[in-house]
Backbone bond lengths (Angstrom), bond angles and torsions (degrees), N, CA, C in turn:
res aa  C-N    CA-C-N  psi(-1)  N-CA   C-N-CA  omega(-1)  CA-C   N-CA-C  phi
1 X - - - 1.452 - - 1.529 110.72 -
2 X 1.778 102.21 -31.88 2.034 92.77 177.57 0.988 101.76 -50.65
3 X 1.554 114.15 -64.23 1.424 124.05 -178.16 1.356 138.48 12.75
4 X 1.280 100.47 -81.58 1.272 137.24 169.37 1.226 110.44 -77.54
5 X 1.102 146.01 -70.77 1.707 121.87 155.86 1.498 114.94 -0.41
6 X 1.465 106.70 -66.16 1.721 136.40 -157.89 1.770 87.54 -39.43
7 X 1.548 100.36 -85.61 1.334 130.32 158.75 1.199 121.09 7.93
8 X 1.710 114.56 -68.86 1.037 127.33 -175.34 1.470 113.20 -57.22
9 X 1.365 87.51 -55.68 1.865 96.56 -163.18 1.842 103.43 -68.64
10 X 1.377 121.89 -27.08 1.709 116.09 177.42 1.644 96.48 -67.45
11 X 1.710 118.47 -39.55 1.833 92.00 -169.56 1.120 103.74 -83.63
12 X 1.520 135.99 -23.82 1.685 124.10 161.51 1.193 129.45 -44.17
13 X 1.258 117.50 -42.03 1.716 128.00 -171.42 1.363 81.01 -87.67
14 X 1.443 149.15 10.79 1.693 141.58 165.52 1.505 95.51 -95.83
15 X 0.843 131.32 -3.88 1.494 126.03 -164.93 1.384 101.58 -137.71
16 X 1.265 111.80 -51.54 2.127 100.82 167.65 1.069 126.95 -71.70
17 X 1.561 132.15 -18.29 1.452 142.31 -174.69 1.867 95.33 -57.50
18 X 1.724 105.71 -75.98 1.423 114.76 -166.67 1.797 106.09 -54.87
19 X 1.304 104.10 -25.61 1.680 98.56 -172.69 1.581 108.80 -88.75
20 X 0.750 119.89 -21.72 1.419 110.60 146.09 1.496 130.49 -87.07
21 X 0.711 126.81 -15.17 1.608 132.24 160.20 1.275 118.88 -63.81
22 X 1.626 114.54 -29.76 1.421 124.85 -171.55 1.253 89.94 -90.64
23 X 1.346 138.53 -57.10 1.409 125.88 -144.29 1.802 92.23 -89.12
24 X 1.152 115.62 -9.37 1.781 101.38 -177.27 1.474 87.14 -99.61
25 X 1.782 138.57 29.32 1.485 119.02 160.45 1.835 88.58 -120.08
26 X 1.218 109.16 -8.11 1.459 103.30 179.05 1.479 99.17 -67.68
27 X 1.475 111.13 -71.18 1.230 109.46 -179.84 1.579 128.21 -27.01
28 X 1.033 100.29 -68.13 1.854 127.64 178.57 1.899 81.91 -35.23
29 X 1.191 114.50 -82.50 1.386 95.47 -164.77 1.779 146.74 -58.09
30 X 1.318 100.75 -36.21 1.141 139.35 150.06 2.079 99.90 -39.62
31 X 1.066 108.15 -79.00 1.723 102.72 162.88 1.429 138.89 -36.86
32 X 1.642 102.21 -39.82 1.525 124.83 158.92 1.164 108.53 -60.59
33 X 1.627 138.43 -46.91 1.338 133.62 -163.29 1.482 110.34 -84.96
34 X 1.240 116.88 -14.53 1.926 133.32 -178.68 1.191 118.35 78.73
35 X 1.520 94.91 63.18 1.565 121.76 141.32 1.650 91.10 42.97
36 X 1.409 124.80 164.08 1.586 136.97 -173.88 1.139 98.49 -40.01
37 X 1.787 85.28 147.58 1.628 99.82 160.66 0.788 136.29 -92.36
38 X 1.225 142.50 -178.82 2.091 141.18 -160.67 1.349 96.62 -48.80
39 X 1.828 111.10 -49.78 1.444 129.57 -154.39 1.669 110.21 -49.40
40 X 1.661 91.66 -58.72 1.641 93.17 161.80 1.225 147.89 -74.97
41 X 1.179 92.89 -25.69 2.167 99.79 161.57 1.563 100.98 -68.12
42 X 1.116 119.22 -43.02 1.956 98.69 170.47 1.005 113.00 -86.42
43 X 1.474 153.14 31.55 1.467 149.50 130.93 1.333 107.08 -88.15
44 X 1.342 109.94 -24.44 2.093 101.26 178.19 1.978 103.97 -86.53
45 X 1.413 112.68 -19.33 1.287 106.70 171.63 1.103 134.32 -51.50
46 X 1.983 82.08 -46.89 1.596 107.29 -176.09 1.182 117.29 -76.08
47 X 1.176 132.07 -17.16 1.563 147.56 -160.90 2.005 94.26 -99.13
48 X 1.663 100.14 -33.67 1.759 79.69 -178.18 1.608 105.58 -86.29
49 X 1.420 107.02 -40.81 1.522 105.48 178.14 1.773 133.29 -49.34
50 X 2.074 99.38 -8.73 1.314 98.43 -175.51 1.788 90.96 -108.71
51 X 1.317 107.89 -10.31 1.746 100.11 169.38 1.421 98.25 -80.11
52 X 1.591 143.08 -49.19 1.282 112.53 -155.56 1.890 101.06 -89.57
53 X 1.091 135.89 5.31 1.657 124.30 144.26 0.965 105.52 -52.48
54 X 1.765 129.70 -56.96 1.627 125.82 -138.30 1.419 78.79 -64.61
55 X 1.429 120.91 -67.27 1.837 122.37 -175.73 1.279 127.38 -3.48
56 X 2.068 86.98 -66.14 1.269 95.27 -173.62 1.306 130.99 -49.37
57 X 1.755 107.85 -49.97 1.348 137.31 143.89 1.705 121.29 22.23
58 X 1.892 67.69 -81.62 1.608 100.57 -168.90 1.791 114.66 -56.63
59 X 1.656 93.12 -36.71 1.740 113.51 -173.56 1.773 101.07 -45.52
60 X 1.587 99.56 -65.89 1.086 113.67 175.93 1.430 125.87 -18.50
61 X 1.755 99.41 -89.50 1.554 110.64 160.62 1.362 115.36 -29.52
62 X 1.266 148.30 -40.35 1.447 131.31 -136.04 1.845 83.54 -113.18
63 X 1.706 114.72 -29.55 1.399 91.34 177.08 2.028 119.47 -95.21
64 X 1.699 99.61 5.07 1.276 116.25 171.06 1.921 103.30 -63.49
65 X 1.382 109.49 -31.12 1.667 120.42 -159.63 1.552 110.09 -107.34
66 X 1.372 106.30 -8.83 1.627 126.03 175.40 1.500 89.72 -74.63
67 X 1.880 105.51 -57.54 1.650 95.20 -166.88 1.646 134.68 -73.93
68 X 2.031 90.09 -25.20 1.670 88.58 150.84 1.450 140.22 -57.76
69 X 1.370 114.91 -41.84 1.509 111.79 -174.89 1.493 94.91 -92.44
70 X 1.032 153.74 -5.92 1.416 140.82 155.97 1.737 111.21 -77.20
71 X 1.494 112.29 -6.00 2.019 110.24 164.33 1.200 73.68 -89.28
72 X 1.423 134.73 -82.28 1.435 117.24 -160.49 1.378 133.50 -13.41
73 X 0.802 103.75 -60.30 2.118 118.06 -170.09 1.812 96.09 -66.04
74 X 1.535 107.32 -45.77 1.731 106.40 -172.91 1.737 92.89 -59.95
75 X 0.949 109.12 -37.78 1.654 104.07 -140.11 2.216 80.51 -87.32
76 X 0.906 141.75 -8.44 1.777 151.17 -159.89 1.824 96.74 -116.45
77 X 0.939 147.61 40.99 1.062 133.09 156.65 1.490 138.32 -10.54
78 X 1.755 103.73 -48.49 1.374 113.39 -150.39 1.935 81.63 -103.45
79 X 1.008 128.10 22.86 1.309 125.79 163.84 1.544 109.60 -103.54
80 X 1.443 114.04 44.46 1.550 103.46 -167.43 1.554 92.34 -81.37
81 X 1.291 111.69 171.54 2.061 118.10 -179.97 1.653 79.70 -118.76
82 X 1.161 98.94 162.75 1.949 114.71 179.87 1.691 96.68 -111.95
């Protein structure tokens, strides 16, 4: 069973060594060239500014449904729990 453990972990570190080596020279260059352009920092703006509406959205709804089932329970008496 070491064995094979052993095994495992020498052909993994054959396959994670270069993939990290590659992607930390991707980076490196990609950093040299200056990192995104305008184009994409205003599509990631736009992309967070239409997630934090949907949020907001969502806030809404969930305290629109807080206030229904809390008339509910006032308005249900004989559903008390002990």
């Amino acid at each position: 069973m070491k064995e094979a453990l052993i095994v495992a972990i020498v052909f993994g570190s054959f396959v994670l060594i270069p993939a990290v080596i590659g992607g930390t020279i991707l980076m490196s260059i990609k950093l040299l060239k200056g990192g995104s352009s305008r184009k994409d920092q205003a599509e990631d703006s736009k992309i967070i500014q239409e997630i934090y509406q949907g949020l907001s959205r969502m806030e809404a709804r969930v305290e629109a449904l807080e206030t229904i089932l809390l008339d509910q329970d006032k308005k249900d008496p004989k559903d008390e729990k002990i």
